[in-house]
Z-matrix of the N, CA and C atoms (Angstrom, degrees):
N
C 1 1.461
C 2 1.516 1 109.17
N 3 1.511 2 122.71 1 127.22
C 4 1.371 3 117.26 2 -174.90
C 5 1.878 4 102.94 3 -91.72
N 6 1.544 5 87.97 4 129.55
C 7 1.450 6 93.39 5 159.25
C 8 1.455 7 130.96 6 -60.88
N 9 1.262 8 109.56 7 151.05
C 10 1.646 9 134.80 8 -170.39
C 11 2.063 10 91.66 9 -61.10
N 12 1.293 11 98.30 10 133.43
C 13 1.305 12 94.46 11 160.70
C 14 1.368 13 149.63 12 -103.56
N 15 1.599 14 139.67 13 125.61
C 16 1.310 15 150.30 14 -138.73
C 17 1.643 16 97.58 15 -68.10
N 18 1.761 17 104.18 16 97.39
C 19 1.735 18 112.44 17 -174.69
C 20 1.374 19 111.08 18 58.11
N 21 0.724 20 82.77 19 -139.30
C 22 2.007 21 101.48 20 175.92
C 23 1.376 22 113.17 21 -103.37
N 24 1.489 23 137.28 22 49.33
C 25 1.288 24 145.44 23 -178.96
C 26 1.711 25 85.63 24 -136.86
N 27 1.315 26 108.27 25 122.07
C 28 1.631 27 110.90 26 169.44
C 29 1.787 28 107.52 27 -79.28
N 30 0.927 29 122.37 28 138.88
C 31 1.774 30 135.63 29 162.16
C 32 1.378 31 105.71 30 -55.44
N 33 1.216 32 145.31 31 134.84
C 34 1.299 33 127.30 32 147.04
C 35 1.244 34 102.46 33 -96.75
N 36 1.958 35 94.38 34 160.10
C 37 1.559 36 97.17 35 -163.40
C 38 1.852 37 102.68 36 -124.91
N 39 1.215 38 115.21 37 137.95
C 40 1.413 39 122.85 38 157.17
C 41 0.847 40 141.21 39 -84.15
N 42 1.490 41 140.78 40 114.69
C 43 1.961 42 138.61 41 178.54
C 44 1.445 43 116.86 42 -73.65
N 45 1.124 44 96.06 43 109.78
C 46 1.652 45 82.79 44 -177.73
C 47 2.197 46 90.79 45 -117.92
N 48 1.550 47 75.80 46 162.51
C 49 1.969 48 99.54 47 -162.42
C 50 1.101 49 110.89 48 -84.70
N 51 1.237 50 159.97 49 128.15
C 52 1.410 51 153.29 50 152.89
C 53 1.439 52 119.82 51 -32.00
N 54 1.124 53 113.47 52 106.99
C 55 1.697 54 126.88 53 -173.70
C 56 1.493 55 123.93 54 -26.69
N 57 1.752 56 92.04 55 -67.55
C 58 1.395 57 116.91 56 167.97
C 59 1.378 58 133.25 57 -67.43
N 60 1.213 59 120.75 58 -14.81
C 61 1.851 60 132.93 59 -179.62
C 62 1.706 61 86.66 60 -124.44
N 63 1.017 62 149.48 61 57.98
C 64 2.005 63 125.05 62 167.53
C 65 1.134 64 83.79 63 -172.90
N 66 1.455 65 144.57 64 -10.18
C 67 1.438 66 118.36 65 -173.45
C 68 1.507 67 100.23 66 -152.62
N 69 1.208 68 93.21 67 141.79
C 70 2.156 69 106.01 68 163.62
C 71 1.425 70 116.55 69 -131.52
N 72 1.227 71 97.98 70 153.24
C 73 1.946 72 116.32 71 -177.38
C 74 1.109 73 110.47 72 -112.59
N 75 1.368 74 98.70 73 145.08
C 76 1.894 75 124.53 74 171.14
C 77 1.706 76 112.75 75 -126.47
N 78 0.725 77 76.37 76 168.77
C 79 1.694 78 89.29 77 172.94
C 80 1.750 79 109.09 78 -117.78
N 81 1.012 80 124.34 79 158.10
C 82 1.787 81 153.56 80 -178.57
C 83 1.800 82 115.42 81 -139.00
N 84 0.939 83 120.24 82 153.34
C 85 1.115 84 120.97 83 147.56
C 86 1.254 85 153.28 84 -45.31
N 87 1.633 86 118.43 85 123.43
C 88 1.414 87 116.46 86 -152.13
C 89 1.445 88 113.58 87 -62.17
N 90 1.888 89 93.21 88 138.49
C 91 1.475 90 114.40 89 -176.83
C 92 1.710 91 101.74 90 -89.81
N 93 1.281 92 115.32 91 101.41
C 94 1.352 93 113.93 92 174.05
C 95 2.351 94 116.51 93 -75.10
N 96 1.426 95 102.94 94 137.28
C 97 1.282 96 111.17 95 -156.61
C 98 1.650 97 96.76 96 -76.19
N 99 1.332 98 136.84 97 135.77
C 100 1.378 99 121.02 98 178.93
C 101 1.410 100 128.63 99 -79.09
N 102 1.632 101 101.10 100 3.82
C 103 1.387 102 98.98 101 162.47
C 104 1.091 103 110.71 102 -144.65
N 105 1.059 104 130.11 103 163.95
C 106 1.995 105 152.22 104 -131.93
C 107 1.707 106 109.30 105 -112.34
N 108 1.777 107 94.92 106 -26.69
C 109 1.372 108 96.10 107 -166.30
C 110 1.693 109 103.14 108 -167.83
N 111 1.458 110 126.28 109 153.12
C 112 1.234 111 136.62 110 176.72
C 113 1.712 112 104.92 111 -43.26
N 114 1.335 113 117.97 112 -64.86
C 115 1.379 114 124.67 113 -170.79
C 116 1.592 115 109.30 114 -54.95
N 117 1.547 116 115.40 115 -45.59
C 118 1.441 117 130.95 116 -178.85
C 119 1.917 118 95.05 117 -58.59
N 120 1.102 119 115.55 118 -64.21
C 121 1.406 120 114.76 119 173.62
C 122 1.424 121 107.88 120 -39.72
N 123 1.157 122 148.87 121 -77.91
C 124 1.816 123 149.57 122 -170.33
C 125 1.411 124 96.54 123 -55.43
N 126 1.266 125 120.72 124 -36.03
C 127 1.739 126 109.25 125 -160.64
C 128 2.391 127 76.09 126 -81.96
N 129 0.788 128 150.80 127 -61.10
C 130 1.156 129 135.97 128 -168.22
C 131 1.449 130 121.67 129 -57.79
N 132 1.633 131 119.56 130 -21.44
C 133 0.857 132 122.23 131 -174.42
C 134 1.552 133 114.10 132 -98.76
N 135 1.021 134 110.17 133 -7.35
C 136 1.717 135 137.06 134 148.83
C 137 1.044 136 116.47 135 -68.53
N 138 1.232 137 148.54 136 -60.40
C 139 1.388 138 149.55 137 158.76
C 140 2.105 139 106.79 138 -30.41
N 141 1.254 140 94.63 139 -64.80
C 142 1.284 141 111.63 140 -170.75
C 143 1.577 142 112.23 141 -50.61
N 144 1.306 143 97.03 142 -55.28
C 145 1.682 144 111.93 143 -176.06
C 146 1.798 145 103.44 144 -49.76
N 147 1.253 146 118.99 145 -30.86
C 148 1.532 147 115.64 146 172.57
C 149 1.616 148 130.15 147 -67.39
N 150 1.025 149 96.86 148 -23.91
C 151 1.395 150 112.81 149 -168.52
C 152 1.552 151 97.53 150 -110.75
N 153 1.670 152 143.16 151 -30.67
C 154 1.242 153 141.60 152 -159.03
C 155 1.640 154 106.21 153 -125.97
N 156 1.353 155 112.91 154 -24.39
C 157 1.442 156 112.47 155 -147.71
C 158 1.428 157 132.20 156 50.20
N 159 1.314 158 129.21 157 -168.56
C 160 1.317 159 145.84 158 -153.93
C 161 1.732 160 95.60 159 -38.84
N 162 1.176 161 121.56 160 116.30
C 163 1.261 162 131.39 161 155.44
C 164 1.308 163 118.38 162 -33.50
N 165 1.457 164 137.58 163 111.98
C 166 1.500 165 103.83 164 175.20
C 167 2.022 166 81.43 165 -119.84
N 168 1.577 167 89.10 166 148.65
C 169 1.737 168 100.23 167 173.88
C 170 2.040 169 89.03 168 -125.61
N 171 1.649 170 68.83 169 167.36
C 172 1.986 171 97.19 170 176.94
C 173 1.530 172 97.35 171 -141.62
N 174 1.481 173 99.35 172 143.25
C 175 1.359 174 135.86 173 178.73
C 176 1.191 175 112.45 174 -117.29
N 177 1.499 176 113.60 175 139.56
C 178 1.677 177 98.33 176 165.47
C 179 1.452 178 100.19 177 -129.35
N 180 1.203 179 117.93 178 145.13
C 181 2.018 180 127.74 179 177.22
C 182 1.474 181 100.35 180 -107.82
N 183 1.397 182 107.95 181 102.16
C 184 1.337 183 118.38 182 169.47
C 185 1.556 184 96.34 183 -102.01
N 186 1.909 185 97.81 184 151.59
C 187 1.516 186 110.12 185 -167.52
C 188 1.586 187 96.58 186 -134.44
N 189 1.372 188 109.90 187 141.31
C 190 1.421 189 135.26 188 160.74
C 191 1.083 190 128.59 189 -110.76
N 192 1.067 191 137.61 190 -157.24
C 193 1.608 192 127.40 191 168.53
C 194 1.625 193 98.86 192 -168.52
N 195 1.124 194 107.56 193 140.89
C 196 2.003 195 112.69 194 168.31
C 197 1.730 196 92.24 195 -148.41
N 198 1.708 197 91.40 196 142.25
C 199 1.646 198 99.32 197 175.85
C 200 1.769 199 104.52 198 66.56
N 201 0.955 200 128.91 199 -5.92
C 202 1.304 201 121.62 200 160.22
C 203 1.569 202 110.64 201 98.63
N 204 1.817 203 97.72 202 33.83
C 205 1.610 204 100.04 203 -178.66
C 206 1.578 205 86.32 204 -157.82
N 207 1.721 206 91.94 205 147.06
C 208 1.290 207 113.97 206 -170.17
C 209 1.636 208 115.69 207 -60.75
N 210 1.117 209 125.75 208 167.01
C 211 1.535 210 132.07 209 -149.86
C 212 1.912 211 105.11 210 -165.75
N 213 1.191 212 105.98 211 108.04
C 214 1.456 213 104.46 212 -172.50
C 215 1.670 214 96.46 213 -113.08
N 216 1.102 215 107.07 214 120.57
C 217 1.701 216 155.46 215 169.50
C 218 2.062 217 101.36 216 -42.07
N 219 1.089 218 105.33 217 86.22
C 220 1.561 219 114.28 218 178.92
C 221 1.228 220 116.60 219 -109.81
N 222 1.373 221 105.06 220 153.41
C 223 2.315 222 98.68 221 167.55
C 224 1.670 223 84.99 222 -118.40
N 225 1.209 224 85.21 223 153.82
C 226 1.774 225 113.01 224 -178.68
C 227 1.217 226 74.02 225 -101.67
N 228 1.987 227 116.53 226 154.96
C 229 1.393 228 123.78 227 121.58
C 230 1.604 229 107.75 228 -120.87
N 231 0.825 230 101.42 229 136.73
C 232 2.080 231 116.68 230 166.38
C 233 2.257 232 94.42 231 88.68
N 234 1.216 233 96.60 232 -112.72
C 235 1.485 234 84.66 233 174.24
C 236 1.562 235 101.84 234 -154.77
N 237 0.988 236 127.81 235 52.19
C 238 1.819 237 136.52 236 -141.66
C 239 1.415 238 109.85 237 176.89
N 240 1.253 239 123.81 238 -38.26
C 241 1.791 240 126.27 239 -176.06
C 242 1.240 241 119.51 240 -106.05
N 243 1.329 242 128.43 241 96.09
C 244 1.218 243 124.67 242 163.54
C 245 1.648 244 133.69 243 -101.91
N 246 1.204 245 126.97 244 158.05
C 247 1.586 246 127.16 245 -163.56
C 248 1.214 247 130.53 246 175.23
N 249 1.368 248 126.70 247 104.54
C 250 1.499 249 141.70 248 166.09
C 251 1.237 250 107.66 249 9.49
N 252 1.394 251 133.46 250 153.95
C 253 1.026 252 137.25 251 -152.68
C 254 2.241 253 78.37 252 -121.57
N 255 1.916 254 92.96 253 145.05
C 256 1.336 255 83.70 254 -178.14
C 257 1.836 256 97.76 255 138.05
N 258 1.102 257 124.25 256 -165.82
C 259 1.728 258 139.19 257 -171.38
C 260 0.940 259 118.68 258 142.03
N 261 1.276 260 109.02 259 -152.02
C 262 1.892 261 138.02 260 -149.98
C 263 1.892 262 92.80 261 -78.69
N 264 1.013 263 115.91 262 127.11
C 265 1.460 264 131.48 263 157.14
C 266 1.670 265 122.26 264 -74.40
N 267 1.397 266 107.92 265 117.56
C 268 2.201 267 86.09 266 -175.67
C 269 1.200 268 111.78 267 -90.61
N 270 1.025 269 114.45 268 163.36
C 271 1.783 270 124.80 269 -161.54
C 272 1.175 271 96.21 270 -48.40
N 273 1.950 272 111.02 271 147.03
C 274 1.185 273 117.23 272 163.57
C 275 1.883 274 105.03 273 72.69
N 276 1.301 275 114.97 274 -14.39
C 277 1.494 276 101.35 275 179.35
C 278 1.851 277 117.68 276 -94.81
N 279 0.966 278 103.34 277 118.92
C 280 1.670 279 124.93 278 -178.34
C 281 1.542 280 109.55 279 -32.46
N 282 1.109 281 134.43 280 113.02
C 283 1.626 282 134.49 281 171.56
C 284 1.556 283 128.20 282 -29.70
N 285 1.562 284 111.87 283 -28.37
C 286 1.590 285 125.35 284 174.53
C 287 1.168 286 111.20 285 -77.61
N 288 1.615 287 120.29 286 -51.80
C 289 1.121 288 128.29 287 168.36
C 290 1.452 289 140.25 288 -40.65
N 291 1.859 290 90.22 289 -54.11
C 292 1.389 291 123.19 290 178.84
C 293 2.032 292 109.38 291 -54.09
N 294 1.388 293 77.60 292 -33.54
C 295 1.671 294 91.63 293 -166.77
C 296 1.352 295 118.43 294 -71.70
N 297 1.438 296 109.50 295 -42.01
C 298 1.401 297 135.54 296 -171.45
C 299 1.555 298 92.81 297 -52.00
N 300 1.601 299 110.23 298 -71.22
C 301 1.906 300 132.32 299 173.79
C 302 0.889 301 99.99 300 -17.10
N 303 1.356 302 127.78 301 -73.94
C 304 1.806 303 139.54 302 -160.26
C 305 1.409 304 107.81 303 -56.38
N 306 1.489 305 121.94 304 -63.24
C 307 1.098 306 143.91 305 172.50
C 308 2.056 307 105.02 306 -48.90
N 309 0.700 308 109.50 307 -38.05
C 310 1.759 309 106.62 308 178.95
C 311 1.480 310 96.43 309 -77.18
N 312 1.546 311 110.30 310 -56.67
C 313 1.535 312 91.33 311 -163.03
C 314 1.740 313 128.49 312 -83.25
N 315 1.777 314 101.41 313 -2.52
C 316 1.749 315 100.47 314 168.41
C 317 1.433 316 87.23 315 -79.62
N 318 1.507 317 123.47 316 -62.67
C 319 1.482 318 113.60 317 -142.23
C 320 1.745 319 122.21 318 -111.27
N 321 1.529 320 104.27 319 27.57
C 322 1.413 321 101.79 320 -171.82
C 323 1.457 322 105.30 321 -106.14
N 324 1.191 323 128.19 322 163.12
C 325 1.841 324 134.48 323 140.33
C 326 1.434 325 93.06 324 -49.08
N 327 1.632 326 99.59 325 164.16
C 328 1.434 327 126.69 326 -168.56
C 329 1.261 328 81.10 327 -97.63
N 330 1.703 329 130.46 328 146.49
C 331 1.352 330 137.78 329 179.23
C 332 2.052 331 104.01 330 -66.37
N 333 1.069 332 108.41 331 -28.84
C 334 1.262 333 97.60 332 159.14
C 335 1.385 334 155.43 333 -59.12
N 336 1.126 335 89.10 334 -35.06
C 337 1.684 336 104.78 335 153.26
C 338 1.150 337 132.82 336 -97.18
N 339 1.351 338 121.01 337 111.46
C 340 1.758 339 145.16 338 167.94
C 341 1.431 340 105.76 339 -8.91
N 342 0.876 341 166.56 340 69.51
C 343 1.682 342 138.98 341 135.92
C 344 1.884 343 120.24 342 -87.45
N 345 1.608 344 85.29 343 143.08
C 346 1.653 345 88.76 344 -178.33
C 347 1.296 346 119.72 345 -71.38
N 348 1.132 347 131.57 346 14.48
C 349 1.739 348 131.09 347 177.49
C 350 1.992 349 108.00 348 -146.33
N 351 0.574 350 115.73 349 57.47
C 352 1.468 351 137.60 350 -155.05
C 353 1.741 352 79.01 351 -87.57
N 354 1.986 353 104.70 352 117.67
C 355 1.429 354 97.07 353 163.88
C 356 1.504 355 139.26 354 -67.86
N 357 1.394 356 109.77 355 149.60
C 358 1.687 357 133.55 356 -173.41
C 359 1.408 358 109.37 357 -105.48
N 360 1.350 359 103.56 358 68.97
C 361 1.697 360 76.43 359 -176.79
C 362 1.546 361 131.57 360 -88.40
N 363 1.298 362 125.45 361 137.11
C 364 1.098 363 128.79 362 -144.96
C 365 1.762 364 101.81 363 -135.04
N 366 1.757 365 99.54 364 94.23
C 367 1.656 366 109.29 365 176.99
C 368 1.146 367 121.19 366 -37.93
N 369 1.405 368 123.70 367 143.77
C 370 1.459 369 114.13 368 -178.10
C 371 1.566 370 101.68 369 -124.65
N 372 2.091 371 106.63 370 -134.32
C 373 1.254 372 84.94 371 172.10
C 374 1.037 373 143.07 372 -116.53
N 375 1.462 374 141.47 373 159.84
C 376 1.801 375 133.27 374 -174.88
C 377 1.446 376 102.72 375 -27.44
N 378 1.202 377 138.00 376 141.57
C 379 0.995 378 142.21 377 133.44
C 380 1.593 379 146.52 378 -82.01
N 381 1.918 380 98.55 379 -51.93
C 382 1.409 381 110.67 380 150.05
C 383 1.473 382 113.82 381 -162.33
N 384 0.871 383 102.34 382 -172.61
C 385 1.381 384 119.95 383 177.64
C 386 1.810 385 129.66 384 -129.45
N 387 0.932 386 123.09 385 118.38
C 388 1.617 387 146.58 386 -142.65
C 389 1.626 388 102.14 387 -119.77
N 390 0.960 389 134.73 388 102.60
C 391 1.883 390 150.73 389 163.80
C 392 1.309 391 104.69 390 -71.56
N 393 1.378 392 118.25 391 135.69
C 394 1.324 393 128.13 392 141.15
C 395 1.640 394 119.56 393 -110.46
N 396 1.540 395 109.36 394 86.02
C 397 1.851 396 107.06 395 -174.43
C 398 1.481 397 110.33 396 -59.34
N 399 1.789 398 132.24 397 -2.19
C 400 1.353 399 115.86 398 -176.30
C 401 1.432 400 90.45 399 -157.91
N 402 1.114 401 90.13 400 171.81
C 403 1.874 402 108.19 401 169.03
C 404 1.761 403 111.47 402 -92.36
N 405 1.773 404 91.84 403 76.11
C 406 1.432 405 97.23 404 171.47
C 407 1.788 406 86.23 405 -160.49
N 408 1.105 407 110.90 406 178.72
C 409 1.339 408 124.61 407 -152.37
C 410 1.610 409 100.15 408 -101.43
N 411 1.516 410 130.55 409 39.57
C 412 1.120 411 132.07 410 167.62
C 413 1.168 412 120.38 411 -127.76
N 414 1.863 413 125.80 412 108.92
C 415 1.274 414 122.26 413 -162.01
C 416 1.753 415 84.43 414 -98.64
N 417 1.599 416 108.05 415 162.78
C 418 1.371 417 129.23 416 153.71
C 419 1.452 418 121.25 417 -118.71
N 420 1.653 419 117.95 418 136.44
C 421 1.479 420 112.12 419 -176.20
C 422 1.804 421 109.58 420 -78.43
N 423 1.505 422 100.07 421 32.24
C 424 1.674 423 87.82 422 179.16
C 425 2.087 424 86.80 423 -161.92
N 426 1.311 425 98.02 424 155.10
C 427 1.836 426 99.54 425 174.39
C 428 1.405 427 129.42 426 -55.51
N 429 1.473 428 133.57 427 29.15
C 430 1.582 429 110.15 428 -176.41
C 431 1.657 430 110.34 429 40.53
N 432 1.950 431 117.74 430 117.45
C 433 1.252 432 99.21 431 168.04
C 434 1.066 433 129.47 432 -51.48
N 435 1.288 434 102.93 433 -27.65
C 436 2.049 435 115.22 434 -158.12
C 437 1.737 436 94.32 435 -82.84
N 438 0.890 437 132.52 436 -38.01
C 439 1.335 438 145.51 437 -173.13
C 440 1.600 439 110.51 438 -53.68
N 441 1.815 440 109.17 439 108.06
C 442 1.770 441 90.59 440 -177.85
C 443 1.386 442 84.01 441 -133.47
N 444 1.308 443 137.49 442 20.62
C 445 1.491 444 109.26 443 159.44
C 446 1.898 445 88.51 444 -148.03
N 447 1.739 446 123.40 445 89.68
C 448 1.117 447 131.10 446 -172.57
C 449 2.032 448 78.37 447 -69.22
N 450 1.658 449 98.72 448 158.89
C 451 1.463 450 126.43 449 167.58
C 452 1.808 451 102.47 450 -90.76
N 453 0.832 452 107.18 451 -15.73
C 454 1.575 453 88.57 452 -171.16
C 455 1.774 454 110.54 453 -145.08
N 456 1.425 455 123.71 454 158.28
C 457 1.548 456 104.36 455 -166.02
C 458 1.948 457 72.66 456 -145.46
N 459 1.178 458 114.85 457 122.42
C 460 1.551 459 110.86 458 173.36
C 461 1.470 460 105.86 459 -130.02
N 462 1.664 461 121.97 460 125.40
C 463 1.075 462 149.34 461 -135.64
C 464 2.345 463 107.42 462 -128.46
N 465 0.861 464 101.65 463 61.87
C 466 1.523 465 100.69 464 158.95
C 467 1.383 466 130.29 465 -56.37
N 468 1.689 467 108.01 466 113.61
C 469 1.619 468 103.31 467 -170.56
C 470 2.211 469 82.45 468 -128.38
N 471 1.803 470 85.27 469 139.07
C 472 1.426 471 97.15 470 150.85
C 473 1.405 472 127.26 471 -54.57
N 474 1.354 473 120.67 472 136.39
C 475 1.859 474 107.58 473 163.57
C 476 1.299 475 99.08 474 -143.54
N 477 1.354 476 96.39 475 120.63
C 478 1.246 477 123.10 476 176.74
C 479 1.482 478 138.34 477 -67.61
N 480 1.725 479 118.48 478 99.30
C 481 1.523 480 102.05 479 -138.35
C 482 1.748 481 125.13 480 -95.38
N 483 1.063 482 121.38 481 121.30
C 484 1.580 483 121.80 482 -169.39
C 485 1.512 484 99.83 483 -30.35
N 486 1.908 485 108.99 484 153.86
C 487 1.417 486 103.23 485 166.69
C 488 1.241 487 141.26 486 -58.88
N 489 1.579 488 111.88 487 -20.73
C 490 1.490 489 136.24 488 171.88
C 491 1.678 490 121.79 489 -114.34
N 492 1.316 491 122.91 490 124.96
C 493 1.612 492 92.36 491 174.88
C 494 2.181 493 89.83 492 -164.81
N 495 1.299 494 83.49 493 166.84
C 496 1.630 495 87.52 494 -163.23
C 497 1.861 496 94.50 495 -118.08
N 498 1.404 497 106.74 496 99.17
C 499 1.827 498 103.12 497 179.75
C 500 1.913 499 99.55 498 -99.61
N 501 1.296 500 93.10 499 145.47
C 502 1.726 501 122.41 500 -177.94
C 503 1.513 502 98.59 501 -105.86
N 504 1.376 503 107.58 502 131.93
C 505 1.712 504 106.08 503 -170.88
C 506 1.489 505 82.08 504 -123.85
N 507 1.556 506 104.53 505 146.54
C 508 1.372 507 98.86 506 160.41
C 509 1.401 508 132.76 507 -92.33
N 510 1.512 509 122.78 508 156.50
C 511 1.427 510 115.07 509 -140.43
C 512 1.922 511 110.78 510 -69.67
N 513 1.159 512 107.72 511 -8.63
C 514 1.635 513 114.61 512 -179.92
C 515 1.194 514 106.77 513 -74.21
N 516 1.545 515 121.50 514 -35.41
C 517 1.270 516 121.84 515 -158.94
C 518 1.494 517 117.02 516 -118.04
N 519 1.246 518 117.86 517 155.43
C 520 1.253 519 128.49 518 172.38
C 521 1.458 520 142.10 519 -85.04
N 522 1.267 521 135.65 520 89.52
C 523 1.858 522 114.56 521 -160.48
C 524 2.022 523 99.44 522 -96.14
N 525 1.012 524 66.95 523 111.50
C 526 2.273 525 81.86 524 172.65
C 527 1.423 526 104.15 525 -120.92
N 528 1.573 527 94.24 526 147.25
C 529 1.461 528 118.90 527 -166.21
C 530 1.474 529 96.16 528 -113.64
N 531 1.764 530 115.38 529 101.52
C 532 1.307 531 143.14 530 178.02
C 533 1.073 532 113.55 531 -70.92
N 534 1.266 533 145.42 532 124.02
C 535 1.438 534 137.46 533 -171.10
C 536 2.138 535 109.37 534 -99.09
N 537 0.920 536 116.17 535 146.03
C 538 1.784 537 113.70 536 -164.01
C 539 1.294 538 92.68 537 -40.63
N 540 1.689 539 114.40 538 -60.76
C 541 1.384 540 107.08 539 -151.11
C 542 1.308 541 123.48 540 -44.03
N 543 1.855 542 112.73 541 -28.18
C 544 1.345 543 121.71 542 -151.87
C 545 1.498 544 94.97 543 -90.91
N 546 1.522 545 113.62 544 -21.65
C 547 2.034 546 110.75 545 177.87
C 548 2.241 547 98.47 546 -75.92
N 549 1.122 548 103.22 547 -58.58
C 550 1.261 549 104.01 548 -168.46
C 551 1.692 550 112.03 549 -18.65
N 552 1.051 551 113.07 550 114.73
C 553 1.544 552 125.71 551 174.07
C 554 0.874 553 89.28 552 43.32
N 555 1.415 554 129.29 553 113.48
C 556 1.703 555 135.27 554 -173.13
C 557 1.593 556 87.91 555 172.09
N 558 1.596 557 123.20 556 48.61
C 559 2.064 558 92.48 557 172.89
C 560 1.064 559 107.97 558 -98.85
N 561 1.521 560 142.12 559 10.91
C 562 1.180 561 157.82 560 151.10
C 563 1.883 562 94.78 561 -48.57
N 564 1.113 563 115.27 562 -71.98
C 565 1.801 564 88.79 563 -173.19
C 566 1.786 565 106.62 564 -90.35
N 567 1.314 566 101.53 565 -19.62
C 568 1.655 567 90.76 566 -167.52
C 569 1.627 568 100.08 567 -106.13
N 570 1.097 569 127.13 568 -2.00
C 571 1.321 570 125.47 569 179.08
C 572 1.605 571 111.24 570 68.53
N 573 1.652 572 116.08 571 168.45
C 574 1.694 573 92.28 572 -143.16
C 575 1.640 574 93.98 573 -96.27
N 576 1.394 575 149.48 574 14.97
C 577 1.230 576 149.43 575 -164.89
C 578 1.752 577 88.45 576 -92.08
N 579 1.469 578 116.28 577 -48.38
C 580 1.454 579 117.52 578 -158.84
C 581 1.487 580 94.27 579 -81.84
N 582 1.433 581 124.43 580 -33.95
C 583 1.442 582 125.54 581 -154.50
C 584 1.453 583 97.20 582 -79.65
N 585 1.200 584 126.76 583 -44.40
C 586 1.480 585 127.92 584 176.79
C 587 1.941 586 122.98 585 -68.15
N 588 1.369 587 83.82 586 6.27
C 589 1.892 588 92.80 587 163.28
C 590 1.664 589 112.79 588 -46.85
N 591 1.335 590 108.81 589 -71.53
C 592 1.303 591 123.66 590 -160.56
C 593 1.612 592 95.47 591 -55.45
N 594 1.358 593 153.20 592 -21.45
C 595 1.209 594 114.60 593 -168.68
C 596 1.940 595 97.99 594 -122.52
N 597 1.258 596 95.64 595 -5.31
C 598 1.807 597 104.57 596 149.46
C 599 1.516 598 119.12 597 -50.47
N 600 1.791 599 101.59 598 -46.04
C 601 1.444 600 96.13 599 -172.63
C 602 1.257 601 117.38 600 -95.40
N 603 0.959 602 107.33 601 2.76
C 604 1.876 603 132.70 602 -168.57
C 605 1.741 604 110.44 603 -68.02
N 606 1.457 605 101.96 604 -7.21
C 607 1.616 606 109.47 605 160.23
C 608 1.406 607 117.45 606 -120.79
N 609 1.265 608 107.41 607 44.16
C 610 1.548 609 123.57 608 152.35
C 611 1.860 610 114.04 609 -123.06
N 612 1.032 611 100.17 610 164.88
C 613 1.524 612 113.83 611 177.00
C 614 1.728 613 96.45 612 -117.70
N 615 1.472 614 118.78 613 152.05
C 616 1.262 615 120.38 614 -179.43
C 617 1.400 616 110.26 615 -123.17
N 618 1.117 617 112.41 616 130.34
C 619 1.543 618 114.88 617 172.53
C 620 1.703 619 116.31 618 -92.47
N 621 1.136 620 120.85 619 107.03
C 622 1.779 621 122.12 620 -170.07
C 623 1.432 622 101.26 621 -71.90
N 624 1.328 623 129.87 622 120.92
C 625 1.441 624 116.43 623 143.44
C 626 1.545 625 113.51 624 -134.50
């Protein structure tokens, strides 16, 4: 049933697939993380920033639904870290593109092997945008005034997921389907980029099937 719309501004609406009947998992080979530790991460991304400048990463928020409420698509690593599926863009490489890459290599089959639902992923739309003004582990969804050359530019895009599709997890990691309620004000376990999902998506309407 489509909801009533807010005045004369139409809602747009999203379909999301039933978890348990529209999708199956495999496993691949372990994706090892390139750094060991938070500090090891900034000290690389310091290095990098000299030679590349401003880091830019891509995210993608894939959505499911079970019980008739939305469900956002995470990888665990260890039993404490969770995070959007997605990364580092290489110089000169386009954000759609960049995205697609990331997205094949956490969550696809190897093109060698046959499966009948083999993911499509298909960019959707910006959602937000995430600053890092220093080489420390605190992004902002807007530039620091003082801030004129931020290190990092992090880019959340919807992707909108076919009714059928076959995702490959790699064997270290975990992909769980988070339901809103459990991100809503929660950056204590999910930290506040993931926790602020629910009212990002909170200007869509969802269509269950």
């Amino acid at each position: 049933m489509a909801l009533p719309t807010l005045g004369s501004v139409s809602v747009p609406t999203i379909t999301l697939y039933n978890l348990e009947t529209n999708y199956t998992f495999g496993t691949k080979e372990i994706l090892m993380e390139k750094d060991t530790s938070v500090s090891a991460r900034m000290l690389r991304m310091k290095d990098m920033y000299e030679t590349q400048g401003m880091r830019r990463t891509v995210d993608g928020i894939l959505l499911v639904h079970q019980h008739n409420h939305p469900h956002v698509l995470l990888l665990q690593i260890g039993n404490t870290f969770f995070k959007l599926p997605g990364g580092r863009l290489r110089p000169g490489e386009g954000e759609i593109e960049g995205l697609q890459r990331k997205l094949t290599g956490k969550l696809a089959p190897h093109t060698s092997v046959h499966h009948p639902f083999p993911p499509q992923w298909e960019v959707g739309d910006l959602l937000c945008q995430w600053w890092r003004p220093n080489f420390e582990t605190l992004l902002y969804p807007y530039v620091p005034a003082h801030i004129t050359r931020p290190k990092e530019c992090k880019k959340l895009f919807l992707i909108p997921l076919p009714e059928r599709c076959f995702f490959a997890v790699p064997r270290n990691l975990k992909l769980l389907a988070v339901p809103l309620f459990e991100l809503y004000d929660n950056p204590q376990r999910y930290g506040p980029i993931i926790s602020a999902l629910p009212q990002l998506l909170g200007r869509f309407n969802f269509n269950y099937l």
